[in-house]
TORKOLBA-901796 format. One record per residue (C-alpha): y, z, x; residue in one letter; residue number from 1. Coordinates in Angstrom, 1 decimal. Layout:
((Y,Z,X),a,NUM)
...
This chain:
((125.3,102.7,94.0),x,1)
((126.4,100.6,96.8),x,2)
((125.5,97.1,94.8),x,3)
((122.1,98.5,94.4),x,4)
((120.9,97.9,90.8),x,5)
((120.3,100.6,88.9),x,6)
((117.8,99.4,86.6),x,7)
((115.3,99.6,89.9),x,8)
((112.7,102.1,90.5),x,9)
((112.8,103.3,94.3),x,10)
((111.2,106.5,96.2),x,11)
((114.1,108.2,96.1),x,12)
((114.5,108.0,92.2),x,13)
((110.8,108.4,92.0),x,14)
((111.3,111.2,94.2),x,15)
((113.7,113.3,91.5),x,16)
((111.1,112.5,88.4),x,17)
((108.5,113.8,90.5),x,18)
((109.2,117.5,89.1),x,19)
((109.0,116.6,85.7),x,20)
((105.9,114.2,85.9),x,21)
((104.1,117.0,87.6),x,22)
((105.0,119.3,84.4),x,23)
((103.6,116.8,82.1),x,24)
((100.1,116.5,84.5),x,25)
((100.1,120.3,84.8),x,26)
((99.6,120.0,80.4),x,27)
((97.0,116.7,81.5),x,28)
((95.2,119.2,83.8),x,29)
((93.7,121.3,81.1),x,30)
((91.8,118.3,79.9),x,31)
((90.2,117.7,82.9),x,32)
((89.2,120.8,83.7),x,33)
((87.2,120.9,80.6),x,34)
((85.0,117.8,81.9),x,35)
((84.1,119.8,85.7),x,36)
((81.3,120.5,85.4),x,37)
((80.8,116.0,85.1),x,38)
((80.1,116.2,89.4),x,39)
((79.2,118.9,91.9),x,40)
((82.9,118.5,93.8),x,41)
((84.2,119.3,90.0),x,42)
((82.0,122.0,89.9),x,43)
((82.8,123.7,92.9),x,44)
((87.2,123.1,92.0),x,45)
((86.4,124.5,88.8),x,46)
((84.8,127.8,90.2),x,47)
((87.7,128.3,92.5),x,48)
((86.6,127.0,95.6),x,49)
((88.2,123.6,97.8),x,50)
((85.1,121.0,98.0),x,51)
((84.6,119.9,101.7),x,52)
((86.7,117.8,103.3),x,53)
((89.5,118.2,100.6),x,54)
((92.7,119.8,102.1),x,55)
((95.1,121.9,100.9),x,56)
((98.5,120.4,99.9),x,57)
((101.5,122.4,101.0),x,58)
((105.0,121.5,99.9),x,59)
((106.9,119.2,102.1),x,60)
((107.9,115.0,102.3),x,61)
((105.3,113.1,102.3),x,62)
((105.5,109.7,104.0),x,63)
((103.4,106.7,102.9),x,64)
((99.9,106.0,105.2),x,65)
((99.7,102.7,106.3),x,66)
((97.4,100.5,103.9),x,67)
((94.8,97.6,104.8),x,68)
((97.6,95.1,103.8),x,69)
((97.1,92.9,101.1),x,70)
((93.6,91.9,99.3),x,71)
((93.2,90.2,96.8),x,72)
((96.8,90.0,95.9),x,73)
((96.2,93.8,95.8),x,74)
((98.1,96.5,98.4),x,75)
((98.5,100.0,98.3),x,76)
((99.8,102.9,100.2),x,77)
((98.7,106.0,100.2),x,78)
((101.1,109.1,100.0),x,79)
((98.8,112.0,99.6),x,80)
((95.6,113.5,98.5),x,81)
((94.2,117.2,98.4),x,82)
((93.6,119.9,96.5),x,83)
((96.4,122.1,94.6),x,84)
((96.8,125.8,96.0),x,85)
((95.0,126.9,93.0),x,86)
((92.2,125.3,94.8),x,87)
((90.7,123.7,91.2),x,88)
((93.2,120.4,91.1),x,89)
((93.2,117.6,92.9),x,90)
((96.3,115.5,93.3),x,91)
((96.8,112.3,94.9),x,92)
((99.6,109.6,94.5),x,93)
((99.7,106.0,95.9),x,94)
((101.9,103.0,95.5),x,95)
((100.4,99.9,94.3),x,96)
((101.9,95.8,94.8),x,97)
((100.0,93.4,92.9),x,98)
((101.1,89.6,93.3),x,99)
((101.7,87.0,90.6),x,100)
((98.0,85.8,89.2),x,101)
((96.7,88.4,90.5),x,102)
((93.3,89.2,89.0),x,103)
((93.2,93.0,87.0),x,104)
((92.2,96.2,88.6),x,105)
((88.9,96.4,87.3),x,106)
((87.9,98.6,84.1),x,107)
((88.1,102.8,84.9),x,108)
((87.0,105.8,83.7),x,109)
((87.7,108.8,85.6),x,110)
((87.6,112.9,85.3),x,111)
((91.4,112.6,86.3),x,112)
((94.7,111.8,84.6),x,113)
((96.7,109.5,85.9),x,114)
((100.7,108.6,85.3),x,115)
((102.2,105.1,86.8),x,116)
((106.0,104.9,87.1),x,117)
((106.9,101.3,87.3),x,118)
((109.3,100.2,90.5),x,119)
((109.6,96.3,89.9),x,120)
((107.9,93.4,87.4),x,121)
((106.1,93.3,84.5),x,122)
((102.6,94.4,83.8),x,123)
((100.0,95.4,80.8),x,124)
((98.5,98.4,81.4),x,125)
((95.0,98.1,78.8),x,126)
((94.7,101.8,77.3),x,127)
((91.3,102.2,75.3),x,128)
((91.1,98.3,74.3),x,129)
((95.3,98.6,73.8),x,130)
((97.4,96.2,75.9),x,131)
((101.1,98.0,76.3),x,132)
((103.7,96.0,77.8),x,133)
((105.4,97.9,81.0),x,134)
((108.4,97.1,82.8),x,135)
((110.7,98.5,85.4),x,136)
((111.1,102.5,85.2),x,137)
((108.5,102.6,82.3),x,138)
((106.3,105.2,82.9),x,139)
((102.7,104.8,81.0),x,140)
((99.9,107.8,81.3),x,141)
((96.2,107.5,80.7),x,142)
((94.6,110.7,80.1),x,143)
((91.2,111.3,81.3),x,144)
((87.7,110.0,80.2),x,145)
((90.3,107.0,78.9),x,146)
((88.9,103.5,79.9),x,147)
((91.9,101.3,81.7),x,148)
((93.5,98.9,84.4),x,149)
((96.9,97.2,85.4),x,150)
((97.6,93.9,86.0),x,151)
((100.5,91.8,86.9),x,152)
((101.4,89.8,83.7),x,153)
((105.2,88.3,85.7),x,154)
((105.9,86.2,87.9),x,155)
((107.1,88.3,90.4),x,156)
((105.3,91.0,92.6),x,157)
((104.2,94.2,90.6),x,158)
((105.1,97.4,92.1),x,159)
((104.2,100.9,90.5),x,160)
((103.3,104.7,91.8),x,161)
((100.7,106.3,90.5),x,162)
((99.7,110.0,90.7),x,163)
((96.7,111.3,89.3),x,164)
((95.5,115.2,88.9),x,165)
((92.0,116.7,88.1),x,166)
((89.5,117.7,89.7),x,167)
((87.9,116.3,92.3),x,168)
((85.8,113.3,91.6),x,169)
């Protein structure tokens, strides 16, 4: 590959997972569609209709947004966000940099699923009160209504995607 180490997570090998992650959140989906009726933009997927201000996503390449740079020894950059044709799942993915020492994401509980591919470092992603050790081209999911975070247990920069489907929150 050019001197390019293989071991490395990049877009473009993110890129060719993509179809199979999106098979394992269409099976994560179901879950989440049992907990709509949690919020009134759930409520409103769940019968069939877009909630304002939530676009449709069409197929295409996506290009990362621009982010706020780093906070916190936090970053991320935002690839998409919208609703699913079938107009009831929402689908957004980002890419995430945390720094060495970097303090935790904070505790989470959502009405979505979310998977994170891991690009670079080392990192403990807490599942439900479990630590699980991740490292490059791990790929850890967290169903939803499970509490969680990420943090940056290297000495390196962290570097993950993350995509998350439900409904909207």
């Amino acid at each position: 590959m050019d001197g390019m180490n293989e071991d490395v997570m990049n877009r473009r090998n993110f890129a060719g997972m993509l179809a199979g992650l999106l098979a394992t959140i269409g099976a994560l989906a179901g879950e989440a569609e049992g907990q709509a009726a949690a919020s009134p933009a759930a409520a409103t997927a769940a019968a069939g209709a877009r909630p304002a201000g939530m676009k449709e996503l069409t197929s295409g390449v996506y290009k990362p947004i621009a982010g706020r740079g780093m906070q916190g020894g936090h970053e991320s950059h935002q690839f998409l966000t919208g609703m699913l044709k079938a107009g009831n799942i929402r689908l957004e993915m980002h890419e995430s940099v945390q720094q060495a020492g970097a303090p935790h994401e904070a505790v989470g509980t959502h009405l979505h699923s979310e998977i994170w591919l891991m690009q670079r470092g080392t990192a403990t992603l807490f599942l439900n009160g479990v630590e699980h050790k991740m490292e490059a081209g791990d790929v850890g999911i967290c169903c939803a209504g499970d509490q969680h975070w990420i943090a940056n247990t290297g000495d390196s920069e962290l570097a993950y995607f993350v995509v998350t489907v439900g409904p909207p929150e």
